[in-house]
N, C-alpha and C positions, 0 to 999 in steps of 0.2 A: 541668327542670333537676335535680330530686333523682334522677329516674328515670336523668337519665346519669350522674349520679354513682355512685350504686350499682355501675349496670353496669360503669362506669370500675375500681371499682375490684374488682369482683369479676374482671373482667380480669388486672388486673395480678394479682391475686391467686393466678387458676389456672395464668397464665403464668409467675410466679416460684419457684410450687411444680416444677410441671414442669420449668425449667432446672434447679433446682436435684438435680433426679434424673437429670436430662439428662447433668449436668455429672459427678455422683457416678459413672456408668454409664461414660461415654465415658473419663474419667481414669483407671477402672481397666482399661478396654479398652487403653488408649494403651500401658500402663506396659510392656508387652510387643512393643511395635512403633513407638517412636518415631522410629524412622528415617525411615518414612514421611512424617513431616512435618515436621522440623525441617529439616534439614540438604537437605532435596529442592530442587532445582533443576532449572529447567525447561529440558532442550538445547535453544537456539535454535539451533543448526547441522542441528536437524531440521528442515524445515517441519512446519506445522500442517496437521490433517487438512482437506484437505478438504471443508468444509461452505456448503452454501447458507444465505444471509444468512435468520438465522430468523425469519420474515414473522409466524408465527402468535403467538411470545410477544409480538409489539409490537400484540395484537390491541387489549388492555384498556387498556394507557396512550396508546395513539391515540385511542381512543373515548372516555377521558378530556379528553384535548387538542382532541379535535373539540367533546365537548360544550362549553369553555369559549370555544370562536371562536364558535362557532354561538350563545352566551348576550350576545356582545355587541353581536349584530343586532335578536333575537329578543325582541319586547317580552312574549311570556309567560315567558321566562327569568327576564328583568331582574325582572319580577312577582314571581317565585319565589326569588330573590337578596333583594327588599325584605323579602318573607314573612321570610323566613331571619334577616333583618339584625333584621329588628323583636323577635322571637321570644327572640332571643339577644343582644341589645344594647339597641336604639331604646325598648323598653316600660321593660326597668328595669336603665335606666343605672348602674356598678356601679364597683368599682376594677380597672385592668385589670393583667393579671401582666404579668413577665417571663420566667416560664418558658422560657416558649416558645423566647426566644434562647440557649438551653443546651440544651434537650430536642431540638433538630434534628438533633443529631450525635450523641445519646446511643446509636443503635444501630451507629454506624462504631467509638464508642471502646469500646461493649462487645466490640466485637468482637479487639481488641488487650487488651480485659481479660482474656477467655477465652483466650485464646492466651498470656497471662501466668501462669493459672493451671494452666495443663496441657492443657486442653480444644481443642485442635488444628481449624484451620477446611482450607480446601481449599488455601490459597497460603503459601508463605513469608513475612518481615517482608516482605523485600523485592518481592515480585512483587505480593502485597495491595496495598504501599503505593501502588505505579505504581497497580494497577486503580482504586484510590480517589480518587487525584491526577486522574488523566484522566477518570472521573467527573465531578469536581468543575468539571475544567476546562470540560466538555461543559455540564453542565447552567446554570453562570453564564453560562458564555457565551449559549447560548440565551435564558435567562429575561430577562437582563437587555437582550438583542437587543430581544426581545417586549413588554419591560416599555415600552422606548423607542420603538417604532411605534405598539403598541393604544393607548397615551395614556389609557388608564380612573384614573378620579378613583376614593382611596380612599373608604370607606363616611365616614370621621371629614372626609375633604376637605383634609388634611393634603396630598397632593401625588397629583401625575397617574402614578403607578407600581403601580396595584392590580393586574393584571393580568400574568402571574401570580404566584400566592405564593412568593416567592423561601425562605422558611422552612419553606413546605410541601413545596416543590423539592427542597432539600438535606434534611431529614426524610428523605421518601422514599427518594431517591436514598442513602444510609446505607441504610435499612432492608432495600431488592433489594439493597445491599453483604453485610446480614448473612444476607438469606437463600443468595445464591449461596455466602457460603462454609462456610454450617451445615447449607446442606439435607441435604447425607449424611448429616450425623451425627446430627440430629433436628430434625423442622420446626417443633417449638414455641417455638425459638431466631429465625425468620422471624417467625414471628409475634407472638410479643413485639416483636419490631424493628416490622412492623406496625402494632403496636397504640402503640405511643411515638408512629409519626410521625402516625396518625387524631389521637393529643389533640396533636399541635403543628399537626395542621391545624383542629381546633376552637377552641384558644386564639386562632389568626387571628382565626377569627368575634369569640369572647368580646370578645377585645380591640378592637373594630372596628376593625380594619385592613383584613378585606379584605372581599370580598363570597363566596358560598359556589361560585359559578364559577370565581372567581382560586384558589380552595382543590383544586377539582377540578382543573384545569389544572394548578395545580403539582405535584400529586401522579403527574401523566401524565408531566409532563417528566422528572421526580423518579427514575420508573422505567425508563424509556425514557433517560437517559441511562447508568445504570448497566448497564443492558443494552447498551448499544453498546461501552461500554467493553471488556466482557467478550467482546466478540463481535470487535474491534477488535485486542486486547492483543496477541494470540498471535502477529498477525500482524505488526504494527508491532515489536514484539521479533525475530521473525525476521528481517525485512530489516534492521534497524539495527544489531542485535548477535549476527549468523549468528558472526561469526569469532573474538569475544573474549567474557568477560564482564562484565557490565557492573556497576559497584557501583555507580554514581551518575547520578542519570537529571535534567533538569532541561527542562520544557516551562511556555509560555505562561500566563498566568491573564488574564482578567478579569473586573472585578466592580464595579460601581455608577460603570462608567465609566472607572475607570483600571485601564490595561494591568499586569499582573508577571509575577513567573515565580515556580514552585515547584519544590523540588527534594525527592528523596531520595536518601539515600547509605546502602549496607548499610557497616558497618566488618567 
């Protein structure tokens, strides 16, 4: 435990150094060309190039996702899930945070921080905000699909939902938000995003809530839906809103069971 602590925070530590030169670097690049990204709109009266459905980036969050079905057959998984559980929880039972229910989304809202401060990511308010909404929509929808069929009892026994980590999920899914729209500009902006949603998927552990399979799996989904989205967007914008533009967009949600909708509106 001290050993990850250390590392934790020597983490945050290289990574907050580096945005922060990141950020110095990029603001004075921008000041010169900010057209580029503020006021940019993307003509949907063009079609999208295109592109074959990209198989290879969904190599690592499928094989995350596989490992997590495959752990609930698999009695040396489940062995390796106890291991895990005992290591981090079961030996020396502790107080558990709440971090964890704020730090999930910490890398979607840095991402409108930096866009606040000057520091320009790849999309407008408006086109981010779609990409992130349908994210969001993608991946609840999924997790909590799955969370309602596998029926895995959490590690505490609190309820039959462990499976997968709905916290770890949206983590993720934020963090592949912040890396698609910083990678141009610097990858250590990804990786910090990264690095937030690994401790909101070890605070799972900490916290017993889930077991370290439900953590792997959500972090598959996590990414895997923020990639569809981005891979998705270009084209569902095309056919919906080829002929006008669109300030206000408003699609489906669900989540822990009940249906809603979410909306964005650019003013």
């Amino acid at each position: 435990m001290q050993v990850f602590k250390h590392l934790l925070v020597a983490v945050f530590a290289v990574g907050s150094l580096t945005s922060l030169k990141a950020q110095y670097t990029d603001t004075v690049i921008t000041r010169e060309n900010k057209t580029d990204t503020i006021p940019k709109l993307v003509n949907w009266k063009q079609p999208p190039a295109k592109k074959a459905f990209p198989f290879k980036s969904f190599i690592i969050p499928g094989a995350l996702i596989a490992y997590g079905f495959t752990s609930i057959e698999s009695n040396g998984l489940k062995n390796f899930n106890a291991q895990i559980n005992d290591e981090v929880y079961a030996e020396s039972p502790h107080k558990k945070s709440t971090v964890d229910n704020y730090l999930q989304f910490a890398p979607a809202v840095a991402v409108y921080g930096l866009n606040a401060m000057g520091v320009y990511g790849k999309h407008n308010f408006r086109d981010r905000s779609m990409l992130y909404l349908m994210s969001n929509i993608i991946v609840t929808t999924t997790v909590f699909s799955v969370k309602k069929i596998s029926h895995q009892i959490r590690p505490d026994s609190s309820a039959y939902t462990s499976f997968p980590s709905g916290h770890t999920a949206e983590a993720f899914a934020s963090a592949e938000f912040m890396w698609q729209e910083y990678k141009d500009v610097s990858p250590w902006y990804g990786i910090a995003g990264y690095a937030i949603a690994a401790t909101t998927g070890y605070l799972r552990l900490y916290n017993n809530k889930h077991w370290f399979s439900d953590v792997v799996a959500g972090a598959g989904f996590g990414i895997a839906s923020t990639k569809l989205a981005y891979w998705l967007y270009p084209k569902i914008q095309h056919r919906l809103f080829k002929d006008k533009p669109v300030s206000t967009m408003v699609l489906p949600t669900y989540q822990n069971g009940s249906f809603g909708f979410g909306m964005v509106h650019t003013f």
